[in-house]
C-alpha positions in Angstrom: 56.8 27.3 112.8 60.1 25.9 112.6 62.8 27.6 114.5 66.1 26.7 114.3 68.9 27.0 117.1 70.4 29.7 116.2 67.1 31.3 116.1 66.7 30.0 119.6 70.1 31.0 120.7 68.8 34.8 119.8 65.4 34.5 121.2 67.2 33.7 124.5 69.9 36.4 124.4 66.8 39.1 123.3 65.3 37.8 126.4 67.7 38.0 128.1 68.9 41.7 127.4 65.4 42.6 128.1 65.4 40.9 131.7 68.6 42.0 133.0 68.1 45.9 131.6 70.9 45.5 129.2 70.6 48.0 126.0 72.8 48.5 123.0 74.3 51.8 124.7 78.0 51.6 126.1 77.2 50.3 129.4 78.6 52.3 132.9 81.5 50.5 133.5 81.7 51.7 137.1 77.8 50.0 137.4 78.6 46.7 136.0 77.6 43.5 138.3 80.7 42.4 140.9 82.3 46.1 140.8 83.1 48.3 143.2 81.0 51.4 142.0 83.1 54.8 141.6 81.4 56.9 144.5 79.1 59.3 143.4 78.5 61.4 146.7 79.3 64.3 148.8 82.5 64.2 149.5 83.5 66.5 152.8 87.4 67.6 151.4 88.1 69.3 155.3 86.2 70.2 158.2 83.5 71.8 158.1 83.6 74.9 159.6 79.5 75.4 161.0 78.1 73.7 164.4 74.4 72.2 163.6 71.7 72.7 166.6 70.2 69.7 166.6 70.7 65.9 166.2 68.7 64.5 163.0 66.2 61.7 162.7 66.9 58.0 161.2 66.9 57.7 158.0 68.0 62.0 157.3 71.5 61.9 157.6 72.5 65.2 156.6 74.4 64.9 153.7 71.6 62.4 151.8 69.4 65.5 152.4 71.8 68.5 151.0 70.2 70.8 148.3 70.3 74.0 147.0 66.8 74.5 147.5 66.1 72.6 150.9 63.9 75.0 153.1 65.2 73.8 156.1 67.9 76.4 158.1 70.7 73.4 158.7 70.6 72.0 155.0 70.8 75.9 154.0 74.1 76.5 156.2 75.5 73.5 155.4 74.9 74.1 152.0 77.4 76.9 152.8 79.9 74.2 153.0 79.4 73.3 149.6 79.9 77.3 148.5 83.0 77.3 150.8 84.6 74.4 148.8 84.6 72.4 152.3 82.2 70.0 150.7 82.4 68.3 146.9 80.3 66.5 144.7 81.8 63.8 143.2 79.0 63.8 140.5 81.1 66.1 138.9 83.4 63.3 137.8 82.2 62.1 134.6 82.4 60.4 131.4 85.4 59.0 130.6 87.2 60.5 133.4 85.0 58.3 135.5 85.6 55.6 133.2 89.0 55.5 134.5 88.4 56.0 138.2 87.0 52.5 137.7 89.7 50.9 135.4 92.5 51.7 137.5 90.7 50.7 140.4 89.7 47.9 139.5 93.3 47.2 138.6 94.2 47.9 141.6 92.2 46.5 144.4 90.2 43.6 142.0 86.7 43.2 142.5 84.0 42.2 145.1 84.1 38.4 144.4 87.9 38.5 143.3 89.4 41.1 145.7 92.8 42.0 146.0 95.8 44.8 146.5 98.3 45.4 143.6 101.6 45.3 144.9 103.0 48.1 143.0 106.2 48.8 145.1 108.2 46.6 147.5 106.7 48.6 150.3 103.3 48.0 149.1 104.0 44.0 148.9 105.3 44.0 153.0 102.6 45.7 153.7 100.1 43.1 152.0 102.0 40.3 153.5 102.0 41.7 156.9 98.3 42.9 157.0 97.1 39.8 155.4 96.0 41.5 152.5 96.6 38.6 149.9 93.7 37.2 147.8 92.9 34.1 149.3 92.6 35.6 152.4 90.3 38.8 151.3 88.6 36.5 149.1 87.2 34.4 152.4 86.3 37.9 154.3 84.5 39.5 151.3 81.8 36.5 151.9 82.1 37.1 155.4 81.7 40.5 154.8 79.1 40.4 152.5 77.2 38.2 155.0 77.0 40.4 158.5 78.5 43.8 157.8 77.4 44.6 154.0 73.9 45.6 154.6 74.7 48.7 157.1 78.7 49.4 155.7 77.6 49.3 152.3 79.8 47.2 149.6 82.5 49.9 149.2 82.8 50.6 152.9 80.7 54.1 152.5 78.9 53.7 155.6 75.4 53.5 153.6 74.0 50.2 152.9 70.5 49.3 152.6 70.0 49.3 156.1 72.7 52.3 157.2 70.8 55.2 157.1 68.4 54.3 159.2 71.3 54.1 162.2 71.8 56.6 164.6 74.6 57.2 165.1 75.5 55.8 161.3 78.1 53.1 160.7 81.5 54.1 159.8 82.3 55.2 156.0 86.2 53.2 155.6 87.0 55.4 152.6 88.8 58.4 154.4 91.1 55.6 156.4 89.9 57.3 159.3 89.0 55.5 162.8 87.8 56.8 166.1 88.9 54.0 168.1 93.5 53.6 167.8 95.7 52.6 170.1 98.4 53.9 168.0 100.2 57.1 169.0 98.6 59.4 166.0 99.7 62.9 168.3 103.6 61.7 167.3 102.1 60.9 163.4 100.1 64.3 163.9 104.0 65.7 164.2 106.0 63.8 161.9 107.8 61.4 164.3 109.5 59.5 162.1 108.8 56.2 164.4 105.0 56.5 163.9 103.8 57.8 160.3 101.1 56.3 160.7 98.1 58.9 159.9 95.4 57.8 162.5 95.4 53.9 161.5 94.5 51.5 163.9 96.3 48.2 164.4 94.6 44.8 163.4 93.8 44.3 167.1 91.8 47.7 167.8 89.6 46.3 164.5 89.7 42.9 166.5 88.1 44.6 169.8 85.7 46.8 167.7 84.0 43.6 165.9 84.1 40.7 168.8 83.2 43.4 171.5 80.7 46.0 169.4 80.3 50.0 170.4 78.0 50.5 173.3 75.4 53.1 172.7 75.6 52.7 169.2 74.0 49.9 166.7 77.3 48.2 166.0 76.4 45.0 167.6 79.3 42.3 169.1 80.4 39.7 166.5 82.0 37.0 169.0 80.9 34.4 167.7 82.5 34.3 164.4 85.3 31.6 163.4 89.0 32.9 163.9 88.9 32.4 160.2 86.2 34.6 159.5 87.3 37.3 162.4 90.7 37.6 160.8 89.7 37.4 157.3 87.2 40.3 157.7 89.9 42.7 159.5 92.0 42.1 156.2 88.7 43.0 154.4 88.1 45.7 156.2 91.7 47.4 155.8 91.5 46.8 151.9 88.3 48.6 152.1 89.6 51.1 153.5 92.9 51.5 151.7 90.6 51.6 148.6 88.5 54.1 149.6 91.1 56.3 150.9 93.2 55.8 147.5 89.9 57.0 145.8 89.3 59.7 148.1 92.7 61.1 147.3 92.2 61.5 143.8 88.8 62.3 143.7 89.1 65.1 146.2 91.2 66.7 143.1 88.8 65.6 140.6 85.6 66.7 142.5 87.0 70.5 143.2 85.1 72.9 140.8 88.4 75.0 140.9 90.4 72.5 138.9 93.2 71.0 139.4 95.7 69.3 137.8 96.2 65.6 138.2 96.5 62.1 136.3 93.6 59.8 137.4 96.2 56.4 137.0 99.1 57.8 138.4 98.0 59.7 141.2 95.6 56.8 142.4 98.9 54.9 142.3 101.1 57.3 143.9 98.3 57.3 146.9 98.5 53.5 146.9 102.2 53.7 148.1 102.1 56.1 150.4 98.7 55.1 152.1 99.0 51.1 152.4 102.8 50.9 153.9 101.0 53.5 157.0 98.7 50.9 158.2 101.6 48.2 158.3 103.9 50.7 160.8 100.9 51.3 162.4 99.9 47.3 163.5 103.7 47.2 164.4 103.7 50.5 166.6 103.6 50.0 170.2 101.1 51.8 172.2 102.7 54.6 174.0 102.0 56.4 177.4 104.4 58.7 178.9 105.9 56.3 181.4 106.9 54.1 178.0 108.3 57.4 176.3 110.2 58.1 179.4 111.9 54.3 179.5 112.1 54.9 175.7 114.4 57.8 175.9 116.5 56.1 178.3 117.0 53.4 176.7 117.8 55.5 173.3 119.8 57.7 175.4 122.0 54.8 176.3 122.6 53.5 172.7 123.6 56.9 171.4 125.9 57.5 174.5 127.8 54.1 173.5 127.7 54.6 169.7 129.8 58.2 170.9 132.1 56.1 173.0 132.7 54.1 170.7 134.5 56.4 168.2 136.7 58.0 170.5 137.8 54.9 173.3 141.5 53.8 172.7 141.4 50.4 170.4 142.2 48.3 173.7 139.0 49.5 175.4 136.6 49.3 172.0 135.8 45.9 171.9 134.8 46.4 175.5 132.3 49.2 174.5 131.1 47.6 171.1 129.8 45.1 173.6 128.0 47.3 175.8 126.1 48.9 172.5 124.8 45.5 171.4 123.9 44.8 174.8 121.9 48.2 174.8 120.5 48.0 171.5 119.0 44.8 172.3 117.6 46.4 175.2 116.0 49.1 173.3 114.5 46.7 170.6 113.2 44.3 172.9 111.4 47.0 174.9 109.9 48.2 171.7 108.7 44.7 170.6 107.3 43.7 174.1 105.5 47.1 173.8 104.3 46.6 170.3 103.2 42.4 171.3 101.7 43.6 174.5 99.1 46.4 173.2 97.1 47.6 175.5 97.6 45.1 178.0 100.3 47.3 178.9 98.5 50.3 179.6 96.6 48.0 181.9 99.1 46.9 183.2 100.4 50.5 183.8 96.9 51.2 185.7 97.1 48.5 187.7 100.6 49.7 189.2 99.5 52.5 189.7 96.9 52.6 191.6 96.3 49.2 193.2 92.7 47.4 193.2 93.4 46.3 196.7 90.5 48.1 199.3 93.2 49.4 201.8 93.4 53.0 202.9 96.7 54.5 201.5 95.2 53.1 198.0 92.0 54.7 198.1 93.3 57.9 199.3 95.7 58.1 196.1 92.8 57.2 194.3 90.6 60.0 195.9 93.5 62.3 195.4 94.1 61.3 191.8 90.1 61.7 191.1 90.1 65.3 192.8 93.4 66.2 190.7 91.3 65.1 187.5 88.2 67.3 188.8 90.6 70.4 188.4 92.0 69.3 185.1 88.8 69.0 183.2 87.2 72.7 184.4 90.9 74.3 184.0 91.0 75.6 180.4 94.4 76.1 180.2 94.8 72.4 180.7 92.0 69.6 179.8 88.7 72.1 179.7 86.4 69.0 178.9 83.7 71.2 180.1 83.8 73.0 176.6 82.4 70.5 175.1 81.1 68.2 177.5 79.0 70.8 179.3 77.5 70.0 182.4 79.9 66.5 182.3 78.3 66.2 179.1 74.4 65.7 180.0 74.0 69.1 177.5 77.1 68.3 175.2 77.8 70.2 172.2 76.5 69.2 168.6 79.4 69.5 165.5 79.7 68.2 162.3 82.8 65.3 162.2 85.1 64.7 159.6 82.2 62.3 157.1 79.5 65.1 157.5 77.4 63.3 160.1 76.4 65.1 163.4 78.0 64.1 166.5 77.8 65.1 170.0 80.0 65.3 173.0 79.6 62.0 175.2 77.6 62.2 178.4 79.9 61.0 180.5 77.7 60.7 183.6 76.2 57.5 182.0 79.4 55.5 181.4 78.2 54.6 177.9 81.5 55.0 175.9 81.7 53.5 172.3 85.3 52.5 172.7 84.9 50.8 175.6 85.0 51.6 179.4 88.0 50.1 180.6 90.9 52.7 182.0 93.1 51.7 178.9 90.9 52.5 176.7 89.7 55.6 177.7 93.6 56.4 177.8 94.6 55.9 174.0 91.2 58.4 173.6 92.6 61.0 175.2 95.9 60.8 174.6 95.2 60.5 170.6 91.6 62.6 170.3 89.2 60.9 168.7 90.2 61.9 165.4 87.2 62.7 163.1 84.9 63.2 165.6 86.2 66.6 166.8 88.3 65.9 169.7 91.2 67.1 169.8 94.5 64.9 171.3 95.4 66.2 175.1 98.6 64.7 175.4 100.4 67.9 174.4 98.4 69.2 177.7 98.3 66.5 179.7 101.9 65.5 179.4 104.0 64.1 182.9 106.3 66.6 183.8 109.1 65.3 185.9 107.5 66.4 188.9 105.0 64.5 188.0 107.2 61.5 187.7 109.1 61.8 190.9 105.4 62.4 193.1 104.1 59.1 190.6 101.5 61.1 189.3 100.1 61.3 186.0 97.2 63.8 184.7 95.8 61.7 182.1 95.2 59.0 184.2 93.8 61.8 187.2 91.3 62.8 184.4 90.3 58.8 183.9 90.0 58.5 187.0 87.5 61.3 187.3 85.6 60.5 184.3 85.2 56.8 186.0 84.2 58.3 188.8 81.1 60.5 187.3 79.3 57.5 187.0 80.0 56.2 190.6 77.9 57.9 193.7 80.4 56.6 195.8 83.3 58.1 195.1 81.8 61.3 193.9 79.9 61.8 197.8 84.2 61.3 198.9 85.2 63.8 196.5 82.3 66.2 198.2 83.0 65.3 201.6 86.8 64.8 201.9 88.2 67.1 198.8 85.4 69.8 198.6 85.0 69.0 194.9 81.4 68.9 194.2 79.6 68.4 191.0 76.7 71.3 190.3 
């Protein structure tokens, strides 16, 4: 039979069709090969408001397992969620409305293969070119990404790849722009200061410390061995997962609620864009704040504005005298924000370190006892810390909640000195001076603020309650605590 090439050319393209599943139907344009799929999940739109009373078993996390009809008593309450409006389906979203979740999207953050961040506005551009969000760049950490992080983060950053449900706990989902572990001061974001509207963003070096050093106690393993270039590249990857997701989750939170709402899918995912991508550039440039750099903070601001008043009233002979001491005090005040900001959390270490010396003599480890027996009282005083609420019985029978993606969580056992963030003194600082938001914990630096008593005795609470959650783990110090301070653990 003689066949010519066109005839050939059709055979192949039938075959073709067949192989790959194509069809003469309009395909899904949100399911086409190299996009980011629109999300078609459970979307949790605010905290849910029910405690579980139990953990759950690989592979069940509970919001793969919500129905209507489940028999089992925490899918039914949670499905109370769902009722209350606390929790959405995104599967909602359809059609052509969906159609154009993906279209803009793709517009807007480019594809798996081809990522990249439109720069819409000039604040959106700085915040690409400091975050090293341009395409060459997130080109090199989608591959990486796609290499060791894909298979439990999933491609969009959802937390659910082929191998994510089966983690306990699960691996973050990026697409609320929410993470545990910042060293950024989200209690002054939390309150609109206007120096750190940052909404719970980390800096590029807390992502750093999360992926060389890993979370202990939980499956996210260390990655130190990667290249610089593939460490850096996959932070920027990371954050444009993340500033994606969150743009989506925006919008979608609108589209997804059954009470309607009114909204344009393209310009509200824009809109989002600008105000969500400029956050995580103030945040990487924020410094990390303790009260002994708020207090040197407002002295130094205290200073400038005294001059700038000066200034405007001196006789002309004396203002060129004054003009002089406000430059010389508003470079004092930038440079001790920049060192701050450069430092990180070397300079809570550094802080530590000061204060309460490493040296074995006696006047040291007697501030150190006293410090760890002030932090006892702290945590059982519930108008102050009251960790016990939650970490009951120093968290061996911690309480269960629900955090901010739907997954259950429970307090930390503190007596095993397993922390996820990390176990040194600076980090368990930024934890409890920000909360660890999504997870339920609140920020106790409203609390736990120095007083100036506290600062004139060189005392601080939130490093007396470090010191006694260091010290839970330690048989040592906790026998002194018994024997010398009369504190002793039940």
């Amino acid at each position: 039979m003689k066949i010519n090439r066109r005839g050939i050319v059709l055979i192949t393209g039938l075959s073709l069709m067949m192989v790959l599943g194509c069809s003469t139907q309009k395909a899904d344009p949100t399911q086409a090969v190299d996009r980011y799929p629109v999300r078609e999940d459970w979307l949790v739109a605010d905290s849910i408001g029910i405690s579980p009373s139990k953990y759950y078993l690989p592979g069940y996390p509970p919001l793969l397992r919500l129905s209507k009809d489940s028999t089992d008593a925490e899918i039914q309450a949670l499905w109370g969620e769902v009722t209350a409006n606390r929790i959405r389906d995104t599967r909602i979203v359809a059609g052509d409305e969906r159609a154009e979740f993906g279209k803009v999207l793709d517009s807007l953050f480019g594809t798996p293969s081809t990522p990249k961040i439109e720069p819409i506005s000039t604040e959106v551009k700085a915040a690409i070119d400091h975050l090293q969000l341009d395409p060459q760049t997130l080109a090199v950490g989608s591959l990486a990404y796609n290499r060791y992080c894909m298979t439990c983060h999933g491609t969009t950053g959802n937390g659910n790849g082929p191998g994510g449900r089966w983690l306990v706990p699960g691996p973050r989902d990026y697409r609320e722009g929410i993470f545990k572990f910042i060293s950024t001061d989200s209690y002054a974001a939390v309150n609109g200061d206007s120096r750190n509207l940052v909404g719970h963003k980390p800096r590029r070096a807390d992502l750093r410390r999360t992926i060389v050093h890993g979370m202990d106690g939980a499956p996210m393993p260390s990655f130190a061995g990667l290249s610089d270039t593939e460490l850096e590249s996959v932070i920027s990857y990371v954050i444009h997962l993340s500033i994606r997701g969150e743009v989506e989750y925006e919008v979608m939170k609108l589209a997804a609620d059954p009470r309607g709402n009114d909204y344009d899918v393209a310009a509200d995912l824009k809109a989002a864009l600008k105000a969500i991508a400029p956050r995580w550039m103030v945040a990487d440039q924020s410094p990390v704040v303790t009260d002994t750099y708020l207090g040197q903070l407002l002295v130094a601001e205290q200073k400038v504005k005294g001059y700038e008043s000066q200034a405007q009233i001196v006789p002309a002979d004396q203002k060129p005298a004054v003009e002089a001491q406000l430059k010389s005090a508003q470079e004092e005040l930038k440079a001790l924000k920049a060192s701050r900001a450069d430092r990180g959390l070397e300079s809570l270490a550094q802080e530590y370190r000061e204060m309460f010396p490493s040296d074995k003599s006696e006047a040291s480890q007697e501030k150190l006892l006293n410090s760890i027996a002030r932090g006892y009282e702290i945590f059982l005083n519930e108008k102050q810390g009251g960790c016990n609420a939650c970490h009951i019985q120093w968290g061996i029978n911690g309480a269960y909640k629900y955090d901010r993606w739907g997954t259950v969580v429970r307090a930390r056992n503190l007596t095993t000195a397993t922390y996820r963030g990390g176990r040194k003194p600076e980090y368990l600082y930024t934890r409890i001076y920000n909360g660890i938001y999504g997870s339920g914990m609140q920020s106790f630096h409203p609390l736990l603020k120095q007083t100036e008593e506290d600062r004139l005795k060189g005392e601080s609470k939130m490093w007396d309650v470090i010191n006694f959650v260091m010290a839970l783990n330690d048989p040592v110090k906790l026998k002194m605590l018994d024997e010398k301070k009369g504190k002793k653990l039940d």
